[in-house]
C-alpha positions in Angstrom: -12.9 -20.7 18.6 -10.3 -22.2 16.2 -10.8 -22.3 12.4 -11.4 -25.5 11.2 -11.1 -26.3 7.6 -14.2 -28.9 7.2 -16.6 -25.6 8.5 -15.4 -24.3 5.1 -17.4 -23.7 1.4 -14.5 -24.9 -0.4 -17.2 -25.9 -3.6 -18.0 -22.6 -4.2 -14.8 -21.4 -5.7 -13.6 -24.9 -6.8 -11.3 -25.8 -3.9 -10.0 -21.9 -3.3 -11.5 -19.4 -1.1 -10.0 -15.7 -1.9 -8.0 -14.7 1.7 -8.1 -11.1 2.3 -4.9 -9.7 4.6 -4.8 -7.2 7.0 -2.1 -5.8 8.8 -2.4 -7.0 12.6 -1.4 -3.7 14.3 -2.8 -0.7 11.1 -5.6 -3.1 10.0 -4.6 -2.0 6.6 -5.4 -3.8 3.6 -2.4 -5.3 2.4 -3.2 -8.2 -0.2 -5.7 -10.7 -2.2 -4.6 -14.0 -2.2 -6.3 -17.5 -2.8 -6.3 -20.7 -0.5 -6.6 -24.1 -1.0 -7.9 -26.2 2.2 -3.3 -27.7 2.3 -3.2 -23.9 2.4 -5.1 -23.2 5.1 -3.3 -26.2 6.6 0.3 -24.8 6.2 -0.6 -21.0 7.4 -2.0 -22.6 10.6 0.7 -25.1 11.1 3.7 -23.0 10.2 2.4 -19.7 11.9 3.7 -18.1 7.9 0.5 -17.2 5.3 0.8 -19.6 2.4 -1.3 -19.5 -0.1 -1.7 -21.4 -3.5 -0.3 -20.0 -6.2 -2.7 -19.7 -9.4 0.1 -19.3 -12.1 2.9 -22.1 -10.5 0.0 -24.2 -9.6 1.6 -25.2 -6.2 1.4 -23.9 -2.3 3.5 -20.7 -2.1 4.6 -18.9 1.1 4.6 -15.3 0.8 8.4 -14.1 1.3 9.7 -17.5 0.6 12.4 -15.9 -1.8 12.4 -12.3 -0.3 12.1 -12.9 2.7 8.8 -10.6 3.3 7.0 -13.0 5.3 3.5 -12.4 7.0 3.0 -13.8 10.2 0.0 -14.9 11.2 -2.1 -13.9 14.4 -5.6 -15.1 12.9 -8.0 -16.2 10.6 -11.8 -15.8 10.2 -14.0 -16.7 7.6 -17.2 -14.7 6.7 -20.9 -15.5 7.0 -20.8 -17.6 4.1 -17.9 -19.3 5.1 -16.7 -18.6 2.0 -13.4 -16.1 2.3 -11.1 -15.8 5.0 -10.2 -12.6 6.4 -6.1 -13.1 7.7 -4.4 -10.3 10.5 -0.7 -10.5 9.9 2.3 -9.3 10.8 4.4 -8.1 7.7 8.2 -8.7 7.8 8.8 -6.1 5.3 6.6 -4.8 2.5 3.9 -6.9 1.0 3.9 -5.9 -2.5 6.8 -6.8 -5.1 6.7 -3.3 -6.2 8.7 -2.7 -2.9 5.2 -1.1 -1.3 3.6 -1.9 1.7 0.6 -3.1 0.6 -0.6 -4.4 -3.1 -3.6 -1.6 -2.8 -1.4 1.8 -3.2 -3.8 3.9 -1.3 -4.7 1.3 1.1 -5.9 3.4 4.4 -4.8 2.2 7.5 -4.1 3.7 11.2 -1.1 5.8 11.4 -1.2 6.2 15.0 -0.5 2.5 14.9 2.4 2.6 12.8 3.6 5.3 14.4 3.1 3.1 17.5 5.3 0.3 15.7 8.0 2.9 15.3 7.9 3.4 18.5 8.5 0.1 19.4 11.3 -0.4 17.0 13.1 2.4 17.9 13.3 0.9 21.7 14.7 -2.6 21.0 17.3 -1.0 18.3 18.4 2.2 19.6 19.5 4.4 17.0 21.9 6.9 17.5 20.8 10.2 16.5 17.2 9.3 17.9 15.2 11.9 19.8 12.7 8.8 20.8 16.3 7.1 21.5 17.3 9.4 23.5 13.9 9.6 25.4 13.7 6.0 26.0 17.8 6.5 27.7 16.7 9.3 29.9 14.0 7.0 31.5 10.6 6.6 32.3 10.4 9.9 34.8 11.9 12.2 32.0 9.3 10.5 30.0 6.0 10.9 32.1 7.5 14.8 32.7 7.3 15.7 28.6 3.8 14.5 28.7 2.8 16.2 31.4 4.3 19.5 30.0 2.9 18.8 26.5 -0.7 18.2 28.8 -0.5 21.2 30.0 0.2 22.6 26.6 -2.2 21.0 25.2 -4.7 22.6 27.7 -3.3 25.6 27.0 -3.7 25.8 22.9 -7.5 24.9 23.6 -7.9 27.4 25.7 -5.9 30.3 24.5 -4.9 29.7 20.8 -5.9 28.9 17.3 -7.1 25.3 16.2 -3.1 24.6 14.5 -2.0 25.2 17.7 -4.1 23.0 19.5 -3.7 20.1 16.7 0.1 20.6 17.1 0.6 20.2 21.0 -2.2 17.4 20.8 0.4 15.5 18.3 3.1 15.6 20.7 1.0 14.8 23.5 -0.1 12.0 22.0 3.9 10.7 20.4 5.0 11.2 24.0 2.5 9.2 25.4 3.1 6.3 23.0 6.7 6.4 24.1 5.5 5.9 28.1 3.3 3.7 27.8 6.4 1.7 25.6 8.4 2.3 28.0 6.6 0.6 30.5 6.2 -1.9 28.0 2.7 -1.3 27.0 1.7 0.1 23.7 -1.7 1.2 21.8 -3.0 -2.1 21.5 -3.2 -2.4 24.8 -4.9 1.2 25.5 -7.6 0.3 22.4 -8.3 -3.2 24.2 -9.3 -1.6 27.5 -11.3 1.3 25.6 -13.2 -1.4 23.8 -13.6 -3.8 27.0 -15.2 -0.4 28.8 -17.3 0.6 25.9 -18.7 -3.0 25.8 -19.6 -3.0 29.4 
């Protein structure tokens, strides 16, 4: 259901609702930020989070002078209607200390950033890449690494100590980010089914 703007408490906090963002793919926390309803308007217009600025007392799009934008893929509000919660996709880092999110020791999932690498490293290419390289070979040289690193993985559980089996499970499971990419799926995808099945 879309977000509409009149649904909103925007008396509480005298025209501004604070709007928490998240980082779409880690769900990390990546900034505080406050919204005014022309605000609201803007991000959902523009597809680009804009917020208003306190101190310049104006609308301000974040990256507008460095470029570090955050697209949006949605908005919520809470039970109170009273603060927005905003997934986005950030075009560099958030904070202006050159950081990727305002909240140094923000957690987030690094399995889904490792994803995103993953993804960047297929559209782009680099020379020198071992994922390059993987994605070049094809998708059979791909689905045979993680069946040997499968079958290693078996193996450690079986047969060796717990570092063992925690370091074949991390390259069974970087391998298998790279097939499912190459067949251009990723770990969205894998998490959406896993939730669709657990709701069932």
């Amino acid at each position: 259901m879309p977000l509409e703007p009149d649904q909103l408490d925007w008396n509480k906090g005298d025209g501004l609702l604070p709007a928490i963002v998240q980082d779409a793919a880690t769900l990390r926390v990546l900034m505080l930020g406050y919204m005014n309803r022309a605000a609201l308007v803007e991000t959902l217009a523009s597809g680009k989070v804009t917020f208003y600025s306190r101190s310049k007392q104006r609308l301000w799009t974040k990256g507008e002078s460095s470029g570090h934008v955050l697209e949006l893929r949605s908005i919520e509000t809470d039970c109170d209607n009273d603060t927005l919660l905003i997934h986005a996709v950030p075009h560099g880092p958030t904070c202006h200390l050159q950081r990727a999110s305002c909240f140094a020791d923000a957690p987030g999932s690094f399995l889904a950033e490792l994803d995103a690498l993953v993804a960047r490293r297929e559209r782009e290419r680099p020379a020198g890449s071992y994922t390059t390289r993987l994605f070049e070979e094809g998708v059979r040289r791909i689905a045979q690494k993680v069946g040997e690193e499968g079958v290693e993985t078996a193996l450690a559980a079986v047969a060796q100590d717990e570092a063992a089996l925690l370091g074949e499970s991390a390259d069974l499971l970087y391998h298998l980010l790279v097939l499912l990419r190459s067949r251009g799926l990723g770990l969205a995808e894998v998490e959406a089914l896993l939730a669709a099945r657990h709701a069932g």
